[in-house]
C-alpha positions as CSV (number, residue, x, y, z in Angstrom):
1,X,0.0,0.0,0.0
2,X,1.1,3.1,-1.2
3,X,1.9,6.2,1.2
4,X,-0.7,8.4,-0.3
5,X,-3.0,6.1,-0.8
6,X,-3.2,4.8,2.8
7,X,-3.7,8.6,4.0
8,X,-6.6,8.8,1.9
9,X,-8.3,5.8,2.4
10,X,-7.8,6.2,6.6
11,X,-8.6,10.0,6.4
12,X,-11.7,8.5,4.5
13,X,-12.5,5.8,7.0
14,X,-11.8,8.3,10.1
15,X,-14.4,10.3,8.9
16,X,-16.8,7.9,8.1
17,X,-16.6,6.5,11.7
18,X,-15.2,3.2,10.2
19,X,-13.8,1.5,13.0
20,X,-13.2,-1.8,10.8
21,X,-12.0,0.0,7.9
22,X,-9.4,1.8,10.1
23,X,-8.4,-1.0,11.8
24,X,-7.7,-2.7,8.2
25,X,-6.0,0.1,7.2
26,X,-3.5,-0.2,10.3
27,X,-3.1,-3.8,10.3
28,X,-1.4,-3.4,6.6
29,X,1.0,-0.7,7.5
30,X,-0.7,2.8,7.7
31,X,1.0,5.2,9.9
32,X,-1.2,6.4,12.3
33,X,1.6,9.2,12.7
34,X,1.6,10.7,9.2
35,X,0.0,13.7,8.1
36,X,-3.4,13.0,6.2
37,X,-4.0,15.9,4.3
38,X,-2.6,19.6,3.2
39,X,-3.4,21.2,7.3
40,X,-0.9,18.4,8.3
41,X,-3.7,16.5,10.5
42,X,-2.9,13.5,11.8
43,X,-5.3,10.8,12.3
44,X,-5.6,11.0,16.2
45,X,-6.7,14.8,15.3
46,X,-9.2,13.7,12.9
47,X,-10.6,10.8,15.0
48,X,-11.1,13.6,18.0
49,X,-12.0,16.4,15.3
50,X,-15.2,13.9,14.6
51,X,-15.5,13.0,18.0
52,X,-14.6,9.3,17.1
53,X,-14.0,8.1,20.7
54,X,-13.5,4.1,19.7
55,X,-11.2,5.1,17.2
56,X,-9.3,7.6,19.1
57,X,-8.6,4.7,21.6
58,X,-7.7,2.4,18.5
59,X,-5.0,4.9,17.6
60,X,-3.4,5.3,20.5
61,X,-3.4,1.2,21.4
62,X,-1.7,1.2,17.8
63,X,1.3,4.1,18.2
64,X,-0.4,7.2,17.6
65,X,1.1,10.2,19.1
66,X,0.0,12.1,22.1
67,X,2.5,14.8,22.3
68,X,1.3,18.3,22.1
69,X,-2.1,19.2,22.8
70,X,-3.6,19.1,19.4
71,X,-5.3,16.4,19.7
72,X,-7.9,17.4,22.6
73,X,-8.4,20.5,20.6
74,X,-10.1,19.6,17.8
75,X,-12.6,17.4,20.5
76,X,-13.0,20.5,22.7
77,X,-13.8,22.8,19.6
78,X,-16.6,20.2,18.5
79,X,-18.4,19.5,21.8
80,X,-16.9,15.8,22.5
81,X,-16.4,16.0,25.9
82,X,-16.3,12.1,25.8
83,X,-13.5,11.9,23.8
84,X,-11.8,15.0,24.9
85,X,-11.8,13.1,28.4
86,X,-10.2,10.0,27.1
87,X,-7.7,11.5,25.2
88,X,-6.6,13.7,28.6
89,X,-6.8,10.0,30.8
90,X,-4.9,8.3,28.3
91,X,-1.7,10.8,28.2
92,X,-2.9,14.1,25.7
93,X,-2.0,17.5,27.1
94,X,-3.6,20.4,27.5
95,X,-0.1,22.5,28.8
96,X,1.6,23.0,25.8
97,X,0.3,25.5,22.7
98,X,-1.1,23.9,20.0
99,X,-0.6,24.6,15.7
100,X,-2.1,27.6,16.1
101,X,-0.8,28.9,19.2
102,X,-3.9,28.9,21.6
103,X,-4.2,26.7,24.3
104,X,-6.8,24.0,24.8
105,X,-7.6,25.1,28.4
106,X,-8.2,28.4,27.3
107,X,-10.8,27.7,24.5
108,X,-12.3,25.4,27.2
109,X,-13.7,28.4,29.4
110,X,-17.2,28.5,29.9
111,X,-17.8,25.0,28.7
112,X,-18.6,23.4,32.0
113,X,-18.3,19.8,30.9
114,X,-15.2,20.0,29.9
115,X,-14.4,22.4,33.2
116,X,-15.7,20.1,35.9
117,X,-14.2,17.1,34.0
118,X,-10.5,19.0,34.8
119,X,-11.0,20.2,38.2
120,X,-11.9,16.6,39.1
């Protein structure tokens, strides 16, 4: 499987919620590290971008990177409190700035799901 076309296909399957598919697409060699598409997203980004939870947790059992706090973001922004919560218990950040040099925490404020889950 080719580089580019395993970014497509799991940027496809990400978004489609397609556990299996992604789970394929890992199993023969897709990086869950590599950038999917032209913003540089990653596929733990998209998987919390769509709030993807089962995924999420598929991609980090599998290698995906946790460093940086781009990846609770994209949760945070979308209203996936579930997923924003498992991707802070299982090692994602909300310390460091992320792409765009805002923090996480900050954008946070005023969502009290996400608040109360942190103070806890």
């Amino acid at each position: 499987m080719n580089q580019q076309s395993s970014s497509d296909g799991l940027l496809e399957a990400i978004a489609a919620g397609d556990y299996p598919g992604v789970r394929n697409l890992l199993a023969q060699g897709a990086d869950p590290n590599m950038p999917l598409d032209e913003r540089r997203r990653t596929a733990l980004e998209v998987a919390a971008e769509h709030g993807r939870t089962d995924i999420v947790n598929l991609l980090i059992d599998t290698g995906a990177s946790l460093d940086g706090d781009r990846y609770v973001w994209p949760a945070v922004e979308n209203g996936f409190w579930e997923t924003a919560q498992v991707l802070l218990k299982r090692g994602a950040t909300v310390r460091t700035p992320n792409l765009d040099s805002d923090f996480a925490l900050l954008a946070a404020l005023g969502i009290n799901p996400f608040l109360s889950f942190l103070s806890t």
